[in-house]
C-alpha positions as CSV (number, residue, x, y, z in Angstrom):
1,X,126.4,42.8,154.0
2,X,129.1,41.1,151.6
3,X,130.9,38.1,150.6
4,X,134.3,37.9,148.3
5,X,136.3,34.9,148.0
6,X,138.7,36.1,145.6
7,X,142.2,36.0,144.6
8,X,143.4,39.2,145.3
9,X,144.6,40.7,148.1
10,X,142.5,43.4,150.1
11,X,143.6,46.5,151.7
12,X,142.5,46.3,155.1
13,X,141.9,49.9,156.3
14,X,140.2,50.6,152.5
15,X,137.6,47.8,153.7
16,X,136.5,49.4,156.8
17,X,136.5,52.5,155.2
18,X,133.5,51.5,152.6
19,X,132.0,49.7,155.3
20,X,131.5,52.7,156.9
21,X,131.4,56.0,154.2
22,X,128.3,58.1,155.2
23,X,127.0,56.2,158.0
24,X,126.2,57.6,161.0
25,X,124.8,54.9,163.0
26,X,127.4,52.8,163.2
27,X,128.9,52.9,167.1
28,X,131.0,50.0,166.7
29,X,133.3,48.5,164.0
30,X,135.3,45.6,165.0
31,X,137.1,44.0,162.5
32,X,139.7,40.4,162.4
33,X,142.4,39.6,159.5
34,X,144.0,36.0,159.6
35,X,147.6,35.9,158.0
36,X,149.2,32.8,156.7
37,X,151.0,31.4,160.2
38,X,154.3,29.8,159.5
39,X,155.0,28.2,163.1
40,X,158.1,25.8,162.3
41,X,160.0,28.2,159.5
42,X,159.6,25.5,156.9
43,X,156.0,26.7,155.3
44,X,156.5,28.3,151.2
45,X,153.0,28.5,150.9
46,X,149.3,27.7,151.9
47,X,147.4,26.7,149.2
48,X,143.4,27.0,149.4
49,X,141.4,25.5,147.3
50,X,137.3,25.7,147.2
51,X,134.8,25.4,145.1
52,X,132.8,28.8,143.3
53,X,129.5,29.2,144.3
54,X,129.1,26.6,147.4
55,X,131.8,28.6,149.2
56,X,130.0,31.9,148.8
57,X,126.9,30.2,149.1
58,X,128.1,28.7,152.9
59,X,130.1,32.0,153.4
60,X,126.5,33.8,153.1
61,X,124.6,31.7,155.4
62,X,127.0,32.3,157.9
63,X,126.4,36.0,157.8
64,X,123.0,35.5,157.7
65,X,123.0,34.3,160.9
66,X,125.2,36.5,162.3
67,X,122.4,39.3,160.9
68,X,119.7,37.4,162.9
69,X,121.3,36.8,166.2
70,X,123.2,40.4,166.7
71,X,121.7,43.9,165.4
72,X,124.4,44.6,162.8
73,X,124.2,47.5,160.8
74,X,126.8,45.9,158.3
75,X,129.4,43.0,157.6
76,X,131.9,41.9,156.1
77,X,133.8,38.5,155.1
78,X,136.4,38.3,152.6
79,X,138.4,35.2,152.3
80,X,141.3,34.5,149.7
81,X,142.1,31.3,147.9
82,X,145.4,30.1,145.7
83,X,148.7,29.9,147.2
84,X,149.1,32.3,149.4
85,X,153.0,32.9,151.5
86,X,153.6,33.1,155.1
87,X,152.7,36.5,156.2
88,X,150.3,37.3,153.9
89,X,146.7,38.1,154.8
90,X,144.2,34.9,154.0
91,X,141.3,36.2,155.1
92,X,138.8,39.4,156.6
93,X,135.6,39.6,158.7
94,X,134.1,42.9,159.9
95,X,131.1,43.5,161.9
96,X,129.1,47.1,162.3
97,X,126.7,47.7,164.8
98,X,125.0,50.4,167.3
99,X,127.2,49.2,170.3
100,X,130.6,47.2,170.6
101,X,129.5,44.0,172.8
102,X,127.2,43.1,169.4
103,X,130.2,43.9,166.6
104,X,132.5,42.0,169.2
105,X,130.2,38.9,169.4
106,X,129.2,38.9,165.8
107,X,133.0,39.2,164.4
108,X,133.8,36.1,166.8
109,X,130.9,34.1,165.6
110,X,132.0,34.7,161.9
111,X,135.5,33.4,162.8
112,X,134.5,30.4,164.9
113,X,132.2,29.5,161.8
114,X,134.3,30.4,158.9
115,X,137.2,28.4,160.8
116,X,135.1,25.1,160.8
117,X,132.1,25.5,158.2
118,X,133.6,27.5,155.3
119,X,134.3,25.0,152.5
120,X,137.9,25.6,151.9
121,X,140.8,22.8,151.8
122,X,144.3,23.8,152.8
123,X,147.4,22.2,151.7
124,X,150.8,23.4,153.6
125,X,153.9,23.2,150.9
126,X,157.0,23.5,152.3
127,X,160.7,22.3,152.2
128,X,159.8,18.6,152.7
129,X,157.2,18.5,150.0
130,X,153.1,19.2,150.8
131,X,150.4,17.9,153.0
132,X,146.5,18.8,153.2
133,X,146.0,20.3,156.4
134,X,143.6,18.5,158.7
135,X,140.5,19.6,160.8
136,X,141.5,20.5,164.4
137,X,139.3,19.7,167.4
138,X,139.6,22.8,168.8
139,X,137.9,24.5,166.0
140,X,134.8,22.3,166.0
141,X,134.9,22.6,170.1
142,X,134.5,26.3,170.0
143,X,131.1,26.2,168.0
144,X,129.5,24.8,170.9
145,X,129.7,28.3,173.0
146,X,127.2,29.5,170.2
């Protein structure tokens, strides 16, 4: 079980690799990456901001309960901050478990929760200047499946 918020990027495949070198009872490894989405053509670059410590801290609690609900054998978030271009990968989660419907389920709670409860703050830049990117409703709407 891990947490990075970091600057750097990650090398997808590498990730899934370690999560998995010598294991044997791992059935099912389903993993999401988020890219930087630039839906209008106009974005230069998402800039996330958070703070250290509370964001790994939150990040952490959300795996935890990931952990309790589904029997994981292993997980994974990794979520970047700085100012990141369209395109580029923002963010990781990866869930390891005996049998896919549990790595499925778990890797879709971690999104749901890192989309709404993960203490980052997002400001768009783009040709007309920048914005801080508000909350959306559907976001907070699809934490109430769990």
């Amino acid at each position: 079980m891990a947490v990075r918020v970091q600057l750097e990027n990650f090398d997808l495949g590498d990730e899934l690799d370690k999560l998995r070198a010598g294991r044997t009872d791992i059935g099912a490894l389903v993993s999401f990456t988020g890219l930087v989405r630039d839906d209008t053509g106009e974005l230069t670059a998402l800039e996330l901001e958070h703070y250290p410590g509370m964001t790994e801290a939150a990040l952490a609690e959300i795996e935890t309960e990931a952990q309790r609900r589904w029997a994981l054998n292993d997980s994974l978030i990794i979520h970047r901050y700085g100012a990141l271009k369209p395109g580029e990968q923002i963010m990781m989660v990866a869930a390891a478990a005996p049998h896919r419907k549990a790595a499925f389920e778990a890797a879709d709670y971690l999104m749901d929760f890192l989309k709404s409860r993960a203490p980052f703050w997002k400001k768009e830049h783009g040709v007309d200047g920048a914005k801080w990117v508000d909350a959306k409703e559907d976001d907070e709407a699809a934490l109430k499946r769990w």
